[in-house]
C-alpha positions as CSV (number, residue, x, y, z in Angstrom):
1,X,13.8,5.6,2.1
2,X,11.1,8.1,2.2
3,X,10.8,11.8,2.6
4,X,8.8,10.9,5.6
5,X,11.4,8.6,6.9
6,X,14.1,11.1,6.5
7,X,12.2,13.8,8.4
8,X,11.3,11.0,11.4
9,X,15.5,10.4,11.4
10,X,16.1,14.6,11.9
11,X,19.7,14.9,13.6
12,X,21.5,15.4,10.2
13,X,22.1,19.0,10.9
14,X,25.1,20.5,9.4
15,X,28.2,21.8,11.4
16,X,31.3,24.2,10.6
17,X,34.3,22.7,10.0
18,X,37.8,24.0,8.2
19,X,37.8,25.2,4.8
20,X,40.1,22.8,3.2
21,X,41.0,19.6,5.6
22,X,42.3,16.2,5.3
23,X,39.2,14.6,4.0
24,X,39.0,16.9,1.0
25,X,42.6,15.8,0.0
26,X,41.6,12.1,0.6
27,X,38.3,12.8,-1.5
28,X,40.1,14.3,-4.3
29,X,42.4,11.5,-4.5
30,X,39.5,8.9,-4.7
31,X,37.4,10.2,-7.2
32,X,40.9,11.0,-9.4
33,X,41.8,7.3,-8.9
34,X,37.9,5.9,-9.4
35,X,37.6,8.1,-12.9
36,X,41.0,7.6,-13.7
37,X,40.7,4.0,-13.8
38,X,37.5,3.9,-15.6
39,X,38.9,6.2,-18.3
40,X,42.2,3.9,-18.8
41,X,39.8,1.1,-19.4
42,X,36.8,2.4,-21.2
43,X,38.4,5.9,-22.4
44,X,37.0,8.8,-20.7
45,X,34.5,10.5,-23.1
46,X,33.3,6.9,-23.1
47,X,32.5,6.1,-19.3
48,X,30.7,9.9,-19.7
49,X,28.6,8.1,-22.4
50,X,27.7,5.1,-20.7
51,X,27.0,6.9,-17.5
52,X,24.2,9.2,-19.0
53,X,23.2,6.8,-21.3
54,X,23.0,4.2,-18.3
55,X,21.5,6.8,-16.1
56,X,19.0,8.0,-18.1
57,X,17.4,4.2,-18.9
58,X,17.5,2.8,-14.9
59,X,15.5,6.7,-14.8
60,X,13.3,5.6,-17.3
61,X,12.6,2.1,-17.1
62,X,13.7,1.6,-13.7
63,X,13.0,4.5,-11.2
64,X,9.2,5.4,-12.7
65,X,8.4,1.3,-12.6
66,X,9.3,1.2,-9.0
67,X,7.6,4.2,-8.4
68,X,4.0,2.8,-9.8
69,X,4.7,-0.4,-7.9
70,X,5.0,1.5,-5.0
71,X,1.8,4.0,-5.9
72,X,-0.7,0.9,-6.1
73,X,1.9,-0.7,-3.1
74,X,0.3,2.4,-1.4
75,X,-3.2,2.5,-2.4
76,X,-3.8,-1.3,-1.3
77,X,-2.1,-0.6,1.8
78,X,-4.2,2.4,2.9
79,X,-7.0,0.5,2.3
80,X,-6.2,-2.6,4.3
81,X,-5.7,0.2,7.0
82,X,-8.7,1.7,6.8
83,X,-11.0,-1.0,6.6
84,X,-9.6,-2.8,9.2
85,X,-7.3,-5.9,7.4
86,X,-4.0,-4.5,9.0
87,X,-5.7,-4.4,12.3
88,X,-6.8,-8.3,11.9
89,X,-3.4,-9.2,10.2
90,X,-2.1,-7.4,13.6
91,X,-4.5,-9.7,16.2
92,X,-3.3,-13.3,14.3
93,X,0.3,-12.2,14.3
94,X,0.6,-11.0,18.0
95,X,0.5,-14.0,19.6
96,X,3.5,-15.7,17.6
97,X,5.7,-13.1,18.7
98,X,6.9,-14.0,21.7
99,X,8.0,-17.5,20.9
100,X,9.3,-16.2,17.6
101,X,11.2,-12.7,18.7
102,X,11.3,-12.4,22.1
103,X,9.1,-9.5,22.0
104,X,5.5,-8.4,23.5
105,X,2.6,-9.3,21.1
106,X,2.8,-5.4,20.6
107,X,5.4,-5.4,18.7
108,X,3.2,-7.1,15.9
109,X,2.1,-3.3,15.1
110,X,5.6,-2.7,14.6
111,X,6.1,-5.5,12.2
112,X,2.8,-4.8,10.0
113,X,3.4,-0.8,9.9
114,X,7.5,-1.0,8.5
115,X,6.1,-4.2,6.0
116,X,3.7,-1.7,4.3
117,X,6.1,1.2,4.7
118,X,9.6,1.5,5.7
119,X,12.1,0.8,8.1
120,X,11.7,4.1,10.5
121,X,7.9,3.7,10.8
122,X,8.7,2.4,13.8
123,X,9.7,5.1,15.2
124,X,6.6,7.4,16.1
125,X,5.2,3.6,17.5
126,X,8.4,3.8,19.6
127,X,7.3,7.8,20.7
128,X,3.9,6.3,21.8
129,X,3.7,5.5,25.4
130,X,1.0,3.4,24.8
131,X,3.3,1.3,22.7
132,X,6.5,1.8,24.6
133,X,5.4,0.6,27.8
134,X,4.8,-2.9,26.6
135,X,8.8,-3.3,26.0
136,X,11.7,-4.0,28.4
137,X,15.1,-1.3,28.3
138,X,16.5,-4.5,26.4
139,X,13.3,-5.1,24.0
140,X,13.4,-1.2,23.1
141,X,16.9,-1.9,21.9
142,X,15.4,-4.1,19.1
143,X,13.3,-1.4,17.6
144,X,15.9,-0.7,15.2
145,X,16.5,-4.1,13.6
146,X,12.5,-5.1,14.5
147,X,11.7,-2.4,12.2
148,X,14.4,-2.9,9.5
149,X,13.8,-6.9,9.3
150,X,10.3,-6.0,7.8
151,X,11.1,-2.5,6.2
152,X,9.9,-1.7,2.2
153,X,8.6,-5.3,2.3
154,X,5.6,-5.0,0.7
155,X,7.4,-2.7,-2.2
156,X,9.8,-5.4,-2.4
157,X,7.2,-8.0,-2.9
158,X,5.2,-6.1,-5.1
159,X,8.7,-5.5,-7.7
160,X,9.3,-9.1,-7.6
161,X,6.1,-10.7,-8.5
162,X,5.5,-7.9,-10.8
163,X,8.3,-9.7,-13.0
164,X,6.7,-12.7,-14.0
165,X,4.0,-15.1,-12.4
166,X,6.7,-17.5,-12.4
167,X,8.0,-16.1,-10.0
168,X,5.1,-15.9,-7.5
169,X,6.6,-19.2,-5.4
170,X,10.2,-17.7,-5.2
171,X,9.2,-14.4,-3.8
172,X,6.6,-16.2,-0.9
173,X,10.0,-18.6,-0.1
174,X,11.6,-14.8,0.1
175,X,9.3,-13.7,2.7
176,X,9.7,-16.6,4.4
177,X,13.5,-16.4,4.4
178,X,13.2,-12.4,5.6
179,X,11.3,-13.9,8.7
180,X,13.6,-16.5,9.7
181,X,16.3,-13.7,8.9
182,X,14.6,-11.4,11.2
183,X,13.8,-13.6,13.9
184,X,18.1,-14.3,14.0
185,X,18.5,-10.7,14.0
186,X,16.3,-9.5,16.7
187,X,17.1,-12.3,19.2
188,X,20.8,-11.9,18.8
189,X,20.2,-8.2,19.6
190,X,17.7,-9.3,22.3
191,X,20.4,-11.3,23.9
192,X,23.2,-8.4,23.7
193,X,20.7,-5.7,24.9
194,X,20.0,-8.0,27.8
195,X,23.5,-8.5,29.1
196,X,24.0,-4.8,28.6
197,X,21.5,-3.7,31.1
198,X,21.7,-7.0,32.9
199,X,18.0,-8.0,32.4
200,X,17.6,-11.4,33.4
201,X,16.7,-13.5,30.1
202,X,13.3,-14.6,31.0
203,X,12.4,-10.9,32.4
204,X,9.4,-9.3,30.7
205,X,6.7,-7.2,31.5
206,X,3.5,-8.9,32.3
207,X,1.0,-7.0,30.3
208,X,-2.0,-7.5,27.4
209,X,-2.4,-5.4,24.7
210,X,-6.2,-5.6,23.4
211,X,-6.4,-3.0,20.1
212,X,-10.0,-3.0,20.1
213,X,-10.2,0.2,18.2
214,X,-9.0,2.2,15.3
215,X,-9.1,5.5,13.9
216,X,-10.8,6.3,10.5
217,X,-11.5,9.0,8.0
218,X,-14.9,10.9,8.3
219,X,-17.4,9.9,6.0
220,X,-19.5,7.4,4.1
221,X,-17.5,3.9,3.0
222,X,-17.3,5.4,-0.4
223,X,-15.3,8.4,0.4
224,X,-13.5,6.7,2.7
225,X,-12.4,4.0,0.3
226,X,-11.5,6.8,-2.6
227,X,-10.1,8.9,0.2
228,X,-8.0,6.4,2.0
229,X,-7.1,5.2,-1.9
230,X,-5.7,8.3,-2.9
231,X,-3.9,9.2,-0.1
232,X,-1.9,6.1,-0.1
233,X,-1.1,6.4,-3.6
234,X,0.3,9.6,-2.7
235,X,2.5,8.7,-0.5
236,X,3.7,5.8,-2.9
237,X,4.7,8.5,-5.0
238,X,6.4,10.6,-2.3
239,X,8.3,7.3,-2.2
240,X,9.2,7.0,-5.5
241,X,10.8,9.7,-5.6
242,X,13.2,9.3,-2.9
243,X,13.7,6.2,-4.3
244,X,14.9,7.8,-7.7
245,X,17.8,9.5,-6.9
246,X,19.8,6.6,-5.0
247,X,18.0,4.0,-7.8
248,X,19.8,6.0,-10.6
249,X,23.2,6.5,-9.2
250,X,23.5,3.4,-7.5
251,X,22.5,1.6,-9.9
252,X,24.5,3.3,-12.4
253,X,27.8,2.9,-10.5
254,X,26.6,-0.7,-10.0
255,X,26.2,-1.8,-13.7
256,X,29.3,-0.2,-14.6
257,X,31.5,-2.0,-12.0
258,X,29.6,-5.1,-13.1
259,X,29.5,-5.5,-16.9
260,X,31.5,-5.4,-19.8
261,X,32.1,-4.2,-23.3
262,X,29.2,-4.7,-25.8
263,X,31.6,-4.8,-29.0
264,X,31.9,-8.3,-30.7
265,X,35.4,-7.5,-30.4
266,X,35.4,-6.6,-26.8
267,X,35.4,-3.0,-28.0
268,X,33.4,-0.2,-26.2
269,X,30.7,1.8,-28.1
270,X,29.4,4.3,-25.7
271,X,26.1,2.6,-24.8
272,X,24.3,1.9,-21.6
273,X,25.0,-0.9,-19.6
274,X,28.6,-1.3,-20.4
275,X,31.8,-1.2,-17.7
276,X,34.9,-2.5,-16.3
277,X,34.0,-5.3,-14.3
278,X,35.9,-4.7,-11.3
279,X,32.6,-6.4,-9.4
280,X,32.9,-9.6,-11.0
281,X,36.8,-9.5,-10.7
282,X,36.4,-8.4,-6.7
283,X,33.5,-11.5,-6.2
284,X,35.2,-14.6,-8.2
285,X,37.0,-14.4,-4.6
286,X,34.0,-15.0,-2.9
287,X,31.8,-16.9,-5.4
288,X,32.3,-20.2,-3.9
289,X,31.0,-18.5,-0.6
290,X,28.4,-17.3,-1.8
291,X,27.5,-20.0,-3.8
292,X,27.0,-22.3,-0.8
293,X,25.2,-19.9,1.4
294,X,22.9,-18.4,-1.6
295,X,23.3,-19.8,-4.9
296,X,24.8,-17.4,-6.3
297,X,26.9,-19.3,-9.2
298,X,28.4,-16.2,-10.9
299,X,30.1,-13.6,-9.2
300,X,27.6,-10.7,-11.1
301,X,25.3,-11.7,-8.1
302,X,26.9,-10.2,-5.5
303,X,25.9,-6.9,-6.4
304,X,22.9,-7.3,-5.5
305,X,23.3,-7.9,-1.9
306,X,26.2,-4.8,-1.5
307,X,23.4,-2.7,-3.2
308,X,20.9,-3.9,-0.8
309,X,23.1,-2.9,2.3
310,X,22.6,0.6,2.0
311,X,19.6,0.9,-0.5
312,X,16.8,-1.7,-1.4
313,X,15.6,0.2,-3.9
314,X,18.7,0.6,-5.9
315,X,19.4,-3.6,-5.6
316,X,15.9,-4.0,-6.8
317,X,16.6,-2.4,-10.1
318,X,19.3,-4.9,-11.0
319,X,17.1,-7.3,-10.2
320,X,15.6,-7.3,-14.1
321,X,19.0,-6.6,-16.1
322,X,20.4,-10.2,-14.2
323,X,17.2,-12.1,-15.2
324,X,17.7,-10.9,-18.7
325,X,22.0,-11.5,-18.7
326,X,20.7,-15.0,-17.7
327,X,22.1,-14.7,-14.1
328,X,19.0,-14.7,-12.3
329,X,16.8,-17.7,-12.0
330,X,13.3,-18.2,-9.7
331,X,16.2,-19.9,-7.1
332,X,18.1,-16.3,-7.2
333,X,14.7,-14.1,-7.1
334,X,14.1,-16.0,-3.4
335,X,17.6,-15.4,-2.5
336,X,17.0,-11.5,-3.3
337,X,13.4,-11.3,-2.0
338,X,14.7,-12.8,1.7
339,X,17.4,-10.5,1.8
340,X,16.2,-7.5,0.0
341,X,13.8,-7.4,2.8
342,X,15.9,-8.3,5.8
343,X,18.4,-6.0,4.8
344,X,16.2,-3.0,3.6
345,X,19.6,-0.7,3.2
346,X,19.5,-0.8,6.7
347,X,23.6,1.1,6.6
348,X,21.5,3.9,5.7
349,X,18.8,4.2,8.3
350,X,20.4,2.4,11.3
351,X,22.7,5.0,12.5
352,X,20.0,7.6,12.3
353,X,17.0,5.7,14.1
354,X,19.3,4.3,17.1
355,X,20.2,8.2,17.4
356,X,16.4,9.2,17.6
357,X,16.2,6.3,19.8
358,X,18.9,7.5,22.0
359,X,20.7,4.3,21.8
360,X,24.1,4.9,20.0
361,X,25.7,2.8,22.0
362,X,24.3,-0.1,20.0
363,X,25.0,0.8,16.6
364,X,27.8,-1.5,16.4
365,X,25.8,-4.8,17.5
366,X,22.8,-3.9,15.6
367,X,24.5,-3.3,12.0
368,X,26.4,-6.6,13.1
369,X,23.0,-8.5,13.4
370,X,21.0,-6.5,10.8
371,X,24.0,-8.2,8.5
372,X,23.8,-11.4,10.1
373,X,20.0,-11.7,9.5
374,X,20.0,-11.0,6.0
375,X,22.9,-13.5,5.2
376,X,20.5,-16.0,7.3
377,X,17.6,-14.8,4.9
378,X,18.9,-15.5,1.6
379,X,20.6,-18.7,2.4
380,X,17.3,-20.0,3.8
381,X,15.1,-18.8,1.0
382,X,17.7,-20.2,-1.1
383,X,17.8,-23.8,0.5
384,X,14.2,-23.6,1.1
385,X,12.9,-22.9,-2.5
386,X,15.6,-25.9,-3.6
387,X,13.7,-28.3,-1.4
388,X,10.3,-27.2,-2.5
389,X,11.4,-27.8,-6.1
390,X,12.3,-31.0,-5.3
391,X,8.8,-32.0,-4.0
């Protein structure tokens, strides 16, 4: 999530509690028992080892690769605002998204704006009247998972193909699957904001929304184009960055929950990439699950989508260490793709924009369908990328 984004969320302000409490004794006792176990396994001055070691290398090869996907990510997008492509994409969309989502054609802007950007973009849409008064009480309430279904898409997109041409059908079958994903998760949200404030289910405001204009930079087309350019890839950069942090210690935790010794002998030697795998242990209990829904035939897999829960950017970076274990195929680079950008570590932003929304009372249902979207996702990018290859 970006700097941006974090400002847009606000609310996080800090408040006095006691000293010492029960939560610092329950903390303590976690992290004893999390370090403790990884030192009776690995040896202590060895987890240290791996988790620098580890650390330092997602940093490296990892963190600053996202971050200049997401700087040209931003440049192209900027552009395609400036010169009018978002506005066109925006005019052929609208009309599919009231048979699709339930929603106004406005809400089109909505989808476009978080694909390029993330999932709270919405939000200053959502603080425009002109936007606003297009949506229902119950439509409003699918801002949230609206926003999330289409969130750090284009970053996602841009990761993936950047790992191999082979993979330019899988990653299209993704997008496709994070549609169908989002369409599940909107109108099942759609249906539950509706009984809540007893809107009939064919209730809808009768209204057009013609966008006939749009702002642009001062200026000739050249310093517009450099202008618009640069700014873009500056924000890709303010993106990367916030993306580093959670990338490195996610995906450092990650790995070594996941994988195992690198001696011949099963012996540890202090280097990155090495762990206990608890993961593996945890998921043979739902491989068979997960199998069926995603094809995901080892139980390595699944850390993809608990990564991509509460950051996107972290599961991306495992992405390339499963393709080269031999874990990930083109079938399992869909599977990601689809819910990589239905989910969009929507636990860490949902809370926060249904609070700026004012709608608290529907954090429950919408984590429920946010969840239940991005299962859809991957198991139809999965199914649908098996029958393409069959063709």
């Amino acid at each position: 999530m970006s700097i941006e984004s974090k400002d847009i969320l606000a609310g996080n302000e800090k408040r006095e509690v006691k000293a010492v409490s029960r939560e610092t004794f329950i903390f303590l006792f976690v992290f004893v028992a999390l370090f403790g176990y990884l030192g009776s396994v690995m040896g202590l001055d060895v987890v240290f080892s791996v988790m620098m070691k580890t650390g330092h290398d997602v940093l490296m090869n990892t963190s600053f690769y996202i971050m200049a996907v997401a700087i040209l990510a931003g440049a192209a997008s900027s552009l395609m605002s400036e010169f009018g492509v978002i506005a066109l994409i925006n005019k052929i969309i609208s009309p599919i998204m009231r048979p699709l989502f339930g929603l106004p054609g406005a809400a089109a802007l909505g989808a476009v704006t978080t694909y390029i950007s993330d999932n709270p973009a919405i939000l200053p849409l959502a603080e425009d009247e002109g936007f606003d008064k297009y949506f229902t009480k119950a439509e409003k309430a699918t801002y949230t998972n609206l926003g999330t279904t289409f969130g750090m898409g284009l970053i996602v997109t841009a990761y993936m193909l950047s790992l191999g041409s082979e993979y330019f059908v899988a990653v299209l079958v993704g997008n496709i699957g994070a549609f169908v994903g989002g369409i599940v998760s909107v109108r099942v949200m759609l249906r539950i904001a509706k009984k809540y404030y007893n809107e009939d289910r064919k209730f809808k405001i009768d209204m057009k929304k013609e966008v006939e204009y749009r702002a642009i930079r001062n200026g000739g087309g050249f310093e517009r184009f450099m202008g618009s350019m640069m700014d873009g890839a500056k924000s890709g950069v303010t993106l990367g960055l916030a993306c580093a942090s959670g990338t490195v210690l996610i995906c450092t935790f990650v790995m070594i929950l996941t994988f195992g010794p690198s001696g011949a002998d099963g012996e540890y030697l202090g280097v990155a990439y090495e762990g206990v795998q608890l993961l593996p242990q945890i998921g043979q209990y739902f491989t068979p699950v997960a199998n069926f829904l995603w094809g995901f035939n080892v139980p390595e897999l699944l850390a993809y989508p608990f990564t991509a829960l509460g950051a996107v950017g972290s599961a991306m970076g495992l992405t390339q260490g499963f393709i080269d274990a031999g874990f990930a195929t083109a079938n399992t680079v869909a599977t990601f793709t689809g819910m990589g950008i239905c989910m969009s570590g929507f636990l860490s932003t949902h809370i926060g924009m249904l609070d700026t929304l004012k709608q608290n009372h529907f954090v429950k249902p919408a984590i429920a369908c946010q969840l239940l979207g991005g299962a859809v996702a991957g198991m139809v990018a999965n199914y649908l990328f098996i029958l393409i290859s069959m063709i």
